[in-house]
VOGU-3710 file (C-alpha; in Angstrom, 3 decimals, decimal comma):
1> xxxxxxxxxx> 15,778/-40,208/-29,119  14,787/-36,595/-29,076  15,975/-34,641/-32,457  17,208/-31,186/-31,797  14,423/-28,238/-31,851  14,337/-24,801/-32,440  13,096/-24,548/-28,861  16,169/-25,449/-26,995  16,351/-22,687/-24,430  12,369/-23,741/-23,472
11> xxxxxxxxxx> 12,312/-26,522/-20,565  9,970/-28,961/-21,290  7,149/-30,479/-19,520  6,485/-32,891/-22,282  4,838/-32,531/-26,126  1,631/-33,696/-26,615  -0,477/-33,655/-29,792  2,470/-31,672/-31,427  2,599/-28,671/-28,860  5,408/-28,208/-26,939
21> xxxxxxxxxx> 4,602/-27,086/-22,856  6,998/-24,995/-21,215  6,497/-24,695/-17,208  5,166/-21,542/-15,886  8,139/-20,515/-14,030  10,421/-21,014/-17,170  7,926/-18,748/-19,167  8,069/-16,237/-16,425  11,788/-16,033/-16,136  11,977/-15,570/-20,063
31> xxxxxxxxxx> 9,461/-13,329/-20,063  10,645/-10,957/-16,992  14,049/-11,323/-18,608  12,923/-10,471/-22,158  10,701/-7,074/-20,434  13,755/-6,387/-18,179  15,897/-5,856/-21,397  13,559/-3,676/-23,040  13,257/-1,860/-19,880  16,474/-1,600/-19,409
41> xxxxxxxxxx> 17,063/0,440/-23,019  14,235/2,384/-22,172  15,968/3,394/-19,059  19,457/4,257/-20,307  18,390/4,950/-24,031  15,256/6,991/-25,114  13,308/7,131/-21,466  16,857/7,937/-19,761  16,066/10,866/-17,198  12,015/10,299/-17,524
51> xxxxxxxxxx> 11,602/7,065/-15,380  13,814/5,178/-12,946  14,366/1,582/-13,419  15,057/0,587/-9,769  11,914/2,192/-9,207  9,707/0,424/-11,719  10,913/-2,391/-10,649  9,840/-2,350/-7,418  6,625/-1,956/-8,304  6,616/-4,693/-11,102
61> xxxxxxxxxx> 7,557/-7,364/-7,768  5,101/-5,851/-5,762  2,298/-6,517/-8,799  3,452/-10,178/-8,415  3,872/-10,162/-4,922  0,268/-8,559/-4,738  -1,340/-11,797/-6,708  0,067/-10,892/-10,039  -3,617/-9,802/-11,805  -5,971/-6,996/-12,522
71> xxxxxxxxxx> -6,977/-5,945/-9,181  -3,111/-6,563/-7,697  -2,077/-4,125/-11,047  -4,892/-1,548/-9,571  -4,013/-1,759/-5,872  -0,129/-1,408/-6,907  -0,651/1,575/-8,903  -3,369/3,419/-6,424  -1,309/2,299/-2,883  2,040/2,815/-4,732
81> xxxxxxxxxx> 1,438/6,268/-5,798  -0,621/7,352/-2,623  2,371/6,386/-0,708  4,913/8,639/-3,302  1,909/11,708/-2,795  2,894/11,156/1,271  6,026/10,776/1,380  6,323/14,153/-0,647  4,385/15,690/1,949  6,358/14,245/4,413
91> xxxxxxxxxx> 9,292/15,507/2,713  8,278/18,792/2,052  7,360/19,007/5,937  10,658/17,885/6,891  12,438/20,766/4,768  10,822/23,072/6,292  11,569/22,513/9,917  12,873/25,606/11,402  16,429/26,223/12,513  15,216/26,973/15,813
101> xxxxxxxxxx> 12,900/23,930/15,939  12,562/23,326/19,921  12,874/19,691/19,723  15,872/19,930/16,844  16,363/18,446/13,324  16,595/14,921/14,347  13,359/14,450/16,564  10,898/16,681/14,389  12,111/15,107/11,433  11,572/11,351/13,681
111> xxxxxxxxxx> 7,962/12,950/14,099  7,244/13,995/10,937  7,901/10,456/9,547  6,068/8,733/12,763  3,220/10,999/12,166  2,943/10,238/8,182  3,757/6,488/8,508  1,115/5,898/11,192  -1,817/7,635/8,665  -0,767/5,985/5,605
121> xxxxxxxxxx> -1,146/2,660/7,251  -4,544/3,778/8,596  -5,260/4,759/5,596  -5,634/1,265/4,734  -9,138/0,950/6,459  -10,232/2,487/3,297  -10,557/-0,119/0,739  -9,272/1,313/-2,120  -5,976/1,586/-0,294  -5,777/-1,398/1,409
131> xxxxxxxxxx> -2,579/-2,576/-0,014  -0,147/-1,322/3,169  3,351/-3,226/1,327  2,831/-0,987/-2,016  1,761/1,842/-0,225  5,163/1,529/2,056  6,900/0,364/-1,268  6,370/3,949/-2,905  7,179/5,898/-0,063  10,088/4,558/0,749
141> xxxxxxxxxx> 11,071/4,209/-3,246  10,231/8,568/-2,636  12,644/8,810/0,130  15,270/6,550/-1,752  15,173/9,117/-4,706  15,299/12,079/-1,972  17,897/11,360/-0,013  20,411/9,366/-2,848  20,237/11,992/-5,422  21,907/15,119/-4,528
151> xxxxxxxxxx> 19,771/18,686/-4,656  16,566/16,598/-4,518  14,874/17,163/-0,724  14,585/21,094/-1,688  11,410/23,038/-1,605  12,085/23,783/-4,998  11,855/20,060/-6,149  8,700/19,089/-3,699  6,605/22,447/-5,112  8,066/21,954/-8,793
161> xxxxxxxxxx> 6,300/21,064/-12,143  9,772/19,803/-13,024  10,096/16,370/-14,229  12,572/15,990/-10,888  9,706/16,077/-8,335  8,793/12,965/-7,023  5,226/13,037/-7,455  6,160/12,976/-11,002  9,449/11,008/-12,282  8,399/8,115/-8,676
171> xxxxxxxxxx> 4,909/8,261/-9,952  5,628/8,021/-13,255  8,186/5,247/-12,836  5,758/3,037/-10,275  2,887/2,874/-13,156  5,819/1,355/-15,810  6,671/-1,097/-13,372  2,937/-2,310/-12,751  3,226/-1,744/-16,635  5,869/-4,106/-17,221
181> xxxxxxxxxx> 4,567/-6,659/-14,548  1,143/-6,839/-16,757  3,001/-7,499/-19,838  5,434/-10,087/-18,620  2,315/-12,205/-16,944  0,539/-11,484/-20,021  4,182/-12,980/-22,407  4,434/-15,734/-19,975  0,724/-16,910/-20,434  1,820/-17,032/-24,030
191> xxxxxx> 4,979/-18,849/-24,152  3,640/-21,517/-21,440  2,376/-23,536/-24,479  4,194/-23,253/-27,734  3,361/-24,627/-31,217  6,010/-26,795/-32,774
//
C-alpha cells in the first residue's frame, strides 16, 4: 500500500532509489499553469497597461511550437517582432490612403496587406528570419491590437514614442511570452524528478 505524500497533485511514473518521477507533460502543465498565474498578476496588477497577456501568450506557444529551446526562443523573438515592425508599416500605409484613392479604401488597403504579406514571407529566405508562423504570429497579434482597441490605427499611434504604439507595448509583450515559455521549460525540467 502506498502511504499518502506530500506530492499528491504530482502523477507518478514510479519512485526509484527514493526520488519520485513526475512525467514531462504533468511537469509542463504545472509549470505553464504556475507561469500563467504569475503572468496573469503581472498583467492585471503591476505590468497592467505595459504588456498584453493574449499577446505574450502567443508567443510563449509559438516558442513551444517552434521546438521549445534556445534557438526556437531566438527565432520567436527575431520573426515575432520583425513581423510587429511590418505590420506597423503596413498599418501606417493603410492610414494613409487617400480619400480619393482611385482604386478605394477596400482594394488599396487588400494591396497594402498582399504587398506586405508576400515580403515578409520572402523574407524568410534570409536565415535569421526563417521562422514564417512567428513572423505571421506577430503581425497578425499587431493587427489584433489595431483594429480591437479603439483610437489605435492613427498616425499618431504608428509615429508615437507612446507606450500605445505597437512596435512597443506588441514588441514588448512578444519577448515576455518567449520569456515565460523559457522559464516554464526551464520549471518543468525541474519538477520532472522530485526528491522525496
Amino acid at each position: 500500500m502506498v502511504s499518502a505524500s506530500p506530492h499528491l497533485f504530482v502523477y507518478l511514473n514510479g519512485v526509484t532509489n527514493g526520488v519520485i518521477f513526475m512525467n514531462g507533460l504533468s511537469a509542463l502543465s504545472v509549470s505553464i499553469g504556475l507561469i500563467a498565474g504569475l503572468a496573469t498578476f503581472l498583467a492585471v496588477g503591476p505590468l497592467s497597461g505595459v504588456f498584453l497577456i493574449w499577446a505574450a501568450t502567443i508567443s510563449w506557444a509559438a516558442y513551444f511550437a517552434l521546438g521549445g529551446d534556445d534557438k526556437a526562443a531566438i527565432n520567436t523573438l527575431r520573426c515575432s517582432v520583425f513581423g510587429v515592425a511590418v505590420a506597423t508599416y503596413a498599418a501606417y500605409e493603410i492610414v494613409t490612403i487617400s480619400p480619393e484613392a482611385v482604386l478605394g479604401f477596400p482594394l488599396m488597403a487588400a494591396i497594402i496587406v498582399t504587398a506586405t504579406v508576400i515580403a515578409m514571407c520572402l523574407a524568410a529566405n534570409i536565415p535569421a528570419l526563417s521562422a514564417i508562423p512567428a513572423t505571421v504570429l506577430g503581425y497578425s497579434a499587431t493587427f489584433a491590437y489595431l483594429l480591437q482597441t479603439p483610437g489605435m490605427l492613427s498616425t499618431d499611434v504608428l509615429l508615437s514614442a507612446d507606450w500605445d504604439n505597437p512596435l512597443l507595448i506588441i514588441s514588448f509583450s512578444l519577448a515576455l511570452g518567449v520569456a515565460f515559455g523559457i522559464a516554464s521549460a526551464k520549471f518543468a525540467a525541474k519538477m520532472t524528478t522530485i526528491e522525496e
